[in-house]
C-alpha positions as CSV (number, residue, x, y, z in Angstrom):
1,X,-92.0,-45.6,134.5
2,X,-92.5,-45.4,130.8
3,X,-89.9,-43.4,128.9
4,X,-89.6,-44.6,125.1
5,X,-92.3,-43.5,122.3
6,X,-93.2,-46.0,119.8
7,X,-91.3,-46.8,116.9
8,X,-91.5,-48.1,113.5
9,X,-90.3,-51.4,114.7
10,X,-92.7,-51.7,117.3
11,X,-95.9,-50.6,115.2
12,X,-94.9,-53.3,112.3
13,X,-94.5,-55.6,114.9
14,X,-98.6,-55.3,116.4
15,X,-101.4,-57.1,115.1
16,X,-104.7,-55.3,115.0
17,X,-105.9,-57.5,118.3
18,X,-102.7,-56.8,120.2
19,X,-103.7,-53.2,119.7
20,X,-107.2,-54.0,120.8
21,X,-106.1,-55.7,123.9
22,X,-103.6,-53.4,124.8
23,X,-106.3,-50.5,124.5
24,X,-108.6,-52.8,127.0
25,X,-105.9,-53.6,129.2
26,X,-105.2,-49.9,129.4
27,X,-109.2,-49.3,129.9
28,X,-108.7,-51.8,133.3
29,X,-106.0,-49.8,134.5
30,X,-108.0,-46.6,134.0
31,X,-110.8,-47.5,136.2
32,X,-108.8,-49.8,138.7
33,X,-107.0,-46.0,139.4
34,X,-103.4,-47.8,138.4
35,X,-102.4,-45.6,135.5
36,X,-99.1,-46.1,133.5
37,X,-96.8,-43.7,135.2
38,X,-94.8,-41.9,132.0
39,X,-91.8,-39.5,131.3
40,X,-94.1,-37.1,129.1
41,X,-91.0,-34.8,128.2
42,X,-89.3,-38.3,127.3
43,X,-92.0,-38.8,124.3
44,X,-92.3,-35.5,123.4
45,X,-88.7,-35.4,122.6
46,X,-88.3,-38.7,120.6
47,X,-91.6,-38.0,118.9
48,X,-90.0,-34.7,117.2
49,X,-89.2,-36.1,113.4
50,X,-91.7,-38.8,113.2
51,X,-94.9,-40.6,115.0
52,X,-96.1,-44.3,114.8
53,X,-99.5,-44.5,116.7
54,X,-100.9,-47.7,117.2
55,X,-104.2,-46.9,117.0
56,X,-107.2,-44.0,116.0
57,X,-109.9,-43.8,118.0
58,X,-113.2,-41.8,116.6
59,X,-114.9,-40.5,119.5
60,X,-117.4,-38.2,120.5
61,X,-116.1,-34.4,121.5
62,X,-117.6,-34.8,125.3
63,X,-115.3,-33.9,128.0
64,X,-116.1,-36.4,130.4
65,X,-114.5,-38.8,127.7
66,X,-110.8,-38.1,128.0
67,X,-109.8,-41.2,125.3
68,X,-106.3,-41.0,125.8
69,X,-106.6,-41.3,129.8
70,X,-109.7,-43.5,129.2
71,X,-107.1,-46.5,127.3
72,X,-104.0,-44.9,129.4
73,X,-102.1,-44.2,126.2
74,X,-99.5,-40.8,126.2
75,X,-97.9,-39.3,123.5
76,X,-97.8,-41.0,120.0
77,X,-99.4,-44.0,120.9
78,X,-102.8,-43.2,119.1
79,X,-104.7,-41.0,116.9
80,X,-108.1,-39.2,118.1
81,X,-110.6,-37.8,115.8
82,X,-113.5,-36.4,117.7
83,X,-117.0,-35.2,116.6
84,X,-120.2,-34.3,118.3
85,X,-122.1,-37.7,118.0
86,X,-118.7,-39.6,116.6
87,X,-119.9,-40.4,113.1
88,X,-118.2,-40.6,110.1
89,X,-118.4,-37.9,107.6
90,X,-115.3,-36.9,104.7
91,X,-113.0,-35.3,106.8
92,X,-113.0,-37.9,109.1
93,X,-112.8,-40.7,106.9
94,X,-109.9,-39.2,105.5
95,X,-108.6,-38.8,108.9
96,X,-108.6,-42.5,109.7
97,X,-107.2,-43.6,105.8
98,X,-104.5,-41.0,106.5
99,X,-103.9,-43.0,110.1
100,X,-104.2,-46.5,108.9
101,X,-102.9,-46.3,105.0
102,X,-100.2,-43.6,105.6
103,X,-99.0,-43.7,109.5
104,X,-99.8,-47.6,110.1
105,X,-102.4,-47.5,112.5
106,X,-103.5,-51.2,113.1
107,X,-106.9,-50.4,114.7
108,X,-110.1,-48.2,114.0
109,X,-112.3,-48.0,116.9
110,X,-115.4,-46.1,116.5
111,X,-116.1,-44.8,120.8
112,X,-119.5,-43.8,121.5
113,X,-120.6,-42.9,125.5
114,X,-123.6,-43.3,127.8
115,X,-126.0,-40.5,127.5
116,X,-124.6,-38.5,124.4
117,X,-126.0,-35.5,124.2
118,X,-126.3,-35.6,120.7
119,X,-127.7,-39.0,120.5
120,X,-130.1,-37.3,122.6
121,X,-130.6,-34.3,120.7
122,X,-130.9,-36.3,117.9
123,X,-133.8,-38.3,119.5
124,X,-135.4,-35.1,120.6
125,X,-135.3,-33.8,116.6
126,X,-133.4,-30.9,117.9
127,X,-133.1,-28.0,115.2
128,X,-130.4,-25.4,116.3
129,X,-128.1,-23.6,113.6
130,X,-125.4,-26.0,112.4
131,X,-126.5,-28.1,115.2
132,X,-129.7,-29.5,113.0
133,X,-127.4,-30.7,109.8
134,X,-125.1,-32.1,112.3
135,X,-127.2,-34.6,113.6
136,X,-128.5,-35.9,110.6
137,X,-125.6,-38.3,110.6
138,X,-127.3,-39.8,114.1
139,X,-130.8,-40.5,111.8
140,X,-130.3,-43.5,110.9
141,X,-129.5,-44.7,114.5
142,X,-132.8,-43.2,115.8
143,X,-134.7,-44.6,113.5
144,X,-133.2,-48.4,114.1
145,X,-133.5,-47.6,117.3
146,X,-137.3,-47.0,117.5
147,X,-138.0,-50.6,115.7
148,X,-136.3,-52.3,118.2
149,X,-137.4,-50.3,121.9
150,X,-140.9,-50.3,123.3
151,X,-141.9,-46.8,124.8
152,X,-141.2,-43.4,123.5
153,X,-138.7,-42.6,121.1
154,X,-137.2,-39.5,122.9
155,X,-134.3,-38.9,125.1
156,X,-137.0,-39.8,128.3
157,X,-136.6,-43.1,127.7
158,X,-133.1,-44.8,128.6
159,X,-133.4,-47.4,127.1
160,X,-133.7,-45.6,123.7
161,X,-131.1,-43.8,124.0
162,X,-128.7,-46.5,124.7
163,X,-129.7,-48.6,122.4
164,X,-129.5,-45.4,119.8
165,X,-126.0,-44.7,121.0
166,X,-124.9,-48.4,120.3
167,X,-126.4,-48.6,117.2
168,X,-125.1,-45.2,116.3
169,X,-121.9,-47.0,116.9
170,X,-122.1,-50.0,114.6
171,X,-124.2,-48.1,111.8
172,X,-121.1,-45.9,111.7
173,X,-118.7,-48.6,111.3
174,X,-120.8,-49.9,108.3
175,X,-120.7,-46.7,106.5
176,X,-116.7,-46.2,107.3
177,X,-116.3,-49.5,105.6
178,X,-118.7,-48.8,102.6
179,X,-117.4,-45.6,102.4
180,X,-113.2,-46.3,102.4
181,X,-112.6,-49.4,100.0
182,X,-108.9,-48.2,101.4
183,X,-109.9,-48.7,105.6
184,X,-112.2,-52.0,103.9
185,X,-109.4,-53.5,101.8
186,X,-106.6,-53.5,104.6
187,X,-109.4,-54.8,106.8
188,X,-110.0,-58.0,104.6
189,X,-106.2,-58.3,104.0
190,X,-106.0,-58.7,107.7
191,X,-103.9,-55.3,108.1
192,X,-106.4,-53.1,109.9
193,X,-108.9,-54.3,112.6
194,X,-112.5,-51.8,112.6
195,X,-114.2,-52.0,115.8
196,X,-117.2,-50.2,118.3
197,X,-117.7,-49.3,121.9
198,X,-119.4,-47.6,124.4
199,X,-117.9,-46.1,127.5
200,X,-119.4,-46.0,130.7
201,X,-120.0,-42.4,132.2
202,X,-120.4,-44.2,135.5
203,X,-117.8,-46.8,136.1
204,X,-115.0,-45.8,133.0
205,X,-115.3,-49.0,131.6
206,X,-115.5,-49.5,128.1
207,X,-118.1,-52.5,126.4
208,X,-116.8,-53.2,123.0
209,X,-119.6,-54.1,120.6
């Protein structure tokens, strides 16, 4: 059983793909049912004065997601911004500098999912309230989208959608790093590590990009 947070001296000691491969290897546990038991009151109480998460993870808002059971990760281990559609927009961005640049965060990973209803709303032009500017982030990844699938370019066709939702995924990791020169210098200085995925609605697993 798991009873001691992580410290300073562990999160200096990662390298952004240890973080990566710990996240996967916590992915296999999650859908092989063989979860990390932990002493949650254990982390809670040696997280009090100070946190040191490995990780932030920008995912979508959906509830079927769970990201911290998803990588089998417990209190203080990572960050989790989350967003209808998981793009980036100023408030996030700021999010994951504040993650990387202030609380040493070695990894960015930008989660999409299979069948994201607002990849799908986006593909269906969808105009609702704040629901309309909301998915003008998703755009661009429709559009790319409907140069590269044959068939209609509406949430009908599967494989647009999938292909929207990945592409949603990297477009967004472009515009984080054009975005933050502080997320795109401590990724060419080796410090930080930005990567995308998509998680499975029906096995769990998560496909990195």
């Amino acid at each position: 059983m798991r009873k001691t947070a992580i410290n300073k001296d562990v999160q200096e000691g990662l390298t952004p793909n240890d973080v990566l491969q710990d996240l996967m290897d916590g992915n296999s546990r999650f859908i092989n049912n063989n979860l990390e038991q932990v002493a949650h009151l254990n982390l809670v109480k040696q997280t009090i004065t100070g946190q040191y998460p490995k990780a932030v993870v920008l995912s979508c808002i959906d509830s079927r997601v769970p990201v911290e059971q998803v990588f089998d990760q417990s209190i203080g281990d990572i960050f989790v911004a989350r967003v209808a559609g998981n793009f980036e927009n100023t408030d996030i961005l700021g999010s994951l500098e504040y993650s990387c640049a202030v609380a040493g965060s070695k990894l960015v990973l930008v989660l999409g999912h299979e069948s994201c209803g607002a990849v799908k709303a986006a593909c269906d032009g969808v105009e609702l309230g704040n629901i309309t500017a909301m998915l003008d982030n998703i755009i661009p990844a429709v559009k790319k989208s409907s140069e590269e699938v044959n068939g209609e370019t509406n949430s009908t066709n599967k494989d647009f959608v999938a292909k929207t939702v990945e592409n949603n995924v990297l477009l967004t990791i472009d515009r984080i790093r054009e975005k933050s020169g502080i997320l795109q210098e401590l990724e060419d200085n080796g410090e930080i590590k930005i990567v995308g995925g998509v998680y499975s609605l029906q096995t769990g697993k998560v496909n990195l990009l």
